[in-house]
Each structure stands twice: as structure tokens, then as C-alpha cells.
SEZA-974370 format. One record per residue (C-alpha): x, y, z. Coordinates in nm, 4 decimals, decimal comma. Each point is the difference from the previous one (the first is absolute). Example, Ala and Ser with C-alpha at 12.3 -4.5 7.8 and 13.67 -1.06 7.14 Angstrom:
! SEZA-974370
pt X 1,2300 | Y -0,4500 | Z 0,7800
pt X 0,1370 | Y 0,3440 | Z -0,0660
***
This chain:
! SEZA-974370
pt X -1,7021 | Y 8,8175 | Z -15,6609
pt X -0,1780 | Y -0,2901 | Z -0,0986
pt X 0,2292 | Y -0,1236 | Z -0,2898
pt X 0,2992 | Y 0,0560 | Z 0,2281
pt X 0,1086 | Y -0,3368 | Z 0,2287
pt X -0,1732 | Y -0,0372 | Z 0,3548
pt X 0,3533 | Y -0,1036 | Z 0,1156
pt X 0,1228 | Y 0,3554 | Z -0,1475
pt X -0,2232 | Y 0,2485 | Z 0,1972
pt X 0,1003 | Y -0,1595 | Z 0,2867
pt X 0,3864 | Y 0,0014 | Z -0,0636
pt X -0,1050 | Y 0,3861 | Z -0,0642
pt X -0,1917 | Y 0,0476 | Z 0,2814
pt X 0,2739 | Y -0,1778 | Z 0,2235
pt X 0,2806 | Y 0,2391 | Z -0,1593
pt X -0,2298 | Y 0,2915 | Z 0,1039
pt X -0,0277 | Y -0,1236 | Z 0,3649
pt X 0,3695 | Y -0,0488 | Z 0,0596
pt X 0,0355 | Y 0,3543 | Z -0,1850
pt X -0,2285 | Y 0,1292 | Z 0,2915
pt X 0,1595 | Y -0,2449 | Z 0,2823
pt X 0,3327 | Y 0,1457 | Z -0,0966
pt X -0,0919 | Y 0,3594 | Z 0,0224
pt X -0,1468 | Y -0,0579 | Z 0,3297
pt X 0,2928 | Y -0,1640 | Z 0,1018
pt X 0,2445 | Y 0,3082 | Z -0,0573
pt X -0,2421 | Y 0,2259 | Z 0,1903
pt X -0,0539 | Y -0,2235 | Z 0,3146
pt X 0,4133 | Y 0,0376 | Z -0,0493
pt X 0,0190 | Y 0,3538 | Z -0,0094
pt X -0,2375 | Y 0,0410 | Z 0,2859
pt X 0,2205 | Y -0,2608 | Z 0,2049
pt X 0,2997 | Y 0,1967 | Z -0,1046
pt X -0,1603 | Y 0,3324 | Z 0,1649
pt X -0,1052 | Y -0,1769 | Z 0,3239
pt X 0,3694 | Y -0,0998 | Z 0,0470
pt X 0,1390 | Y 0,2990 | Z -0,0184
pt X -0,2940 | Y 0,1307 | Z 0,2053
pt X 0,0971 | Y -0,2432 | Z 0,2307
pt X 0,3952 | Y 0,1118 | Z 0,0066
pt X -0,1078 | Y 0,3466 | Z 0,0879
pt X -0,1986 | Y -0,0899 | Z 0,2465
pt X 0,2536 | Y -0,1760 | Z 0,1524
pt X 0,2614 | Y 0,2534 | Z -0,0204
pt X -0,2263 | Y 0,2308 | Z 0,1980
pt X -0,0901 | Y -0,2973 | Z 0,2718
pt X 0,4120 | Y -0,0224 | Z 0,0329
pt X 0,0541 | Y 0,3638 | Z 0,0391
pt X -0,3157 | Y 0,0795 | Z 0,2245
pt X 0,1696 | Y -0,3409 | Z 0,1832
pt X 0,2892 | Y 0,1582 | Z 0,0692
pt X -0,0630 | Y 0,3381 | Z 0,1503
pt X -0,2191 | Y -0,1875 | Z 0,2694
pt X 0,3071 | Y -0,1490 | Z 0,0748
pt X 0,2188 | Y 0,2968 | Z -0,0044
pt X 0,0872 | Y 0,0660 | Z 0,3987
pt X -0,1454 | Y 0,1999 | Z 0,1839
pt X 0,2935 | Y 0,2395 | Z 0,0506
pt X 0,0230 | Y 0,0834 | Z -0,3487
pt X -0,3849 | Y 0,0696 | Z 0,0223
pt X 0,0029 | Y 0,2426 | Z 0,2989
pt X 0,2986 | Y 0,1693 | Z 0,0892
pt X 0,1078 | Y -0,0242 | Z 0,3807
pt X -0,0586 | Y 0,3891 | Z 0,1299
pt X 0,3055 | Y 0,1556 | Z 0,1261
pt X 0,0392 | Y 0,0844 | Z 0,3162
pt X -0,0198 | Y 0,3516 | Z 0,0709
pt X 0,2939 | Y 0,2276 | Z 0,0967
pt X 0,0771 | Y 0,1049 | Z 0,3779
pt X 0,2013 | Y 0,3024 | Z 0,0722
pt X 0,2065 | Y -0,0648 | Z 0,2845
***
């Protein structure tokens, strides 16, 4: 390494770093990617838990019918 330009092991050493940078890059992506669609499920079941609270409550529990007299 010694007959080899100061200036080049750097420009190596910098190509190796953005090399690394890059790859760590693409993961922080895919593990952003995951948490989004994490996310989107989570809000499709805040939605549907969100709607049957508001369902009413006659759908919930049925009105009993009144019972037959016999006249």
C-alpha cells in the first residue's frame, strides 16, 4: 500500500463507504416499506372495530316480542 497514492486509498476507502451507506439505505427502505403497510392494516382494523361501535343498538339487540294472548 505504500507505493500506491495517499489520495487513492482514500478515493477507495470513500467508494467503500458509500457502497455501505447505500446498502443501509435500501434496508432502512424496506423496513419503512413494512411499517406502512403495518400501518394500513392497522388502520383497516381501527375503521372496522370503529364502525360496529357505531352500529345501533337495534341491530345489536333485537326488541323481544311481545308474547301472545289468547282471547
Amino acid at each position: 500500500m505504500t507505493d500506491q497514492p495517499l489520495h487513492k486509498v482514500h478515493l477507495e476507502s470513500a467508494q467503500q463507504q458509500q457502497k455501505q451507506l447505500v446498502t443501509e439505505v435500501q434496508e432502512l427502505q424496506n423496513q419503512i416499506n413494512t411499517k406502512k403497510e403495518l400501518i394500513l392494516k392497522v388502520q383497516g382494523v381501527i375503521e372496522y372495530l370503529g364502525q360496529l361501535e357505531n352500529v345501533p343498538a337495534t341491530q345489536e339487540d333485537p326488541v323481544p316480542e311481545a308474547p301472545e294472548t289468547t282471547e
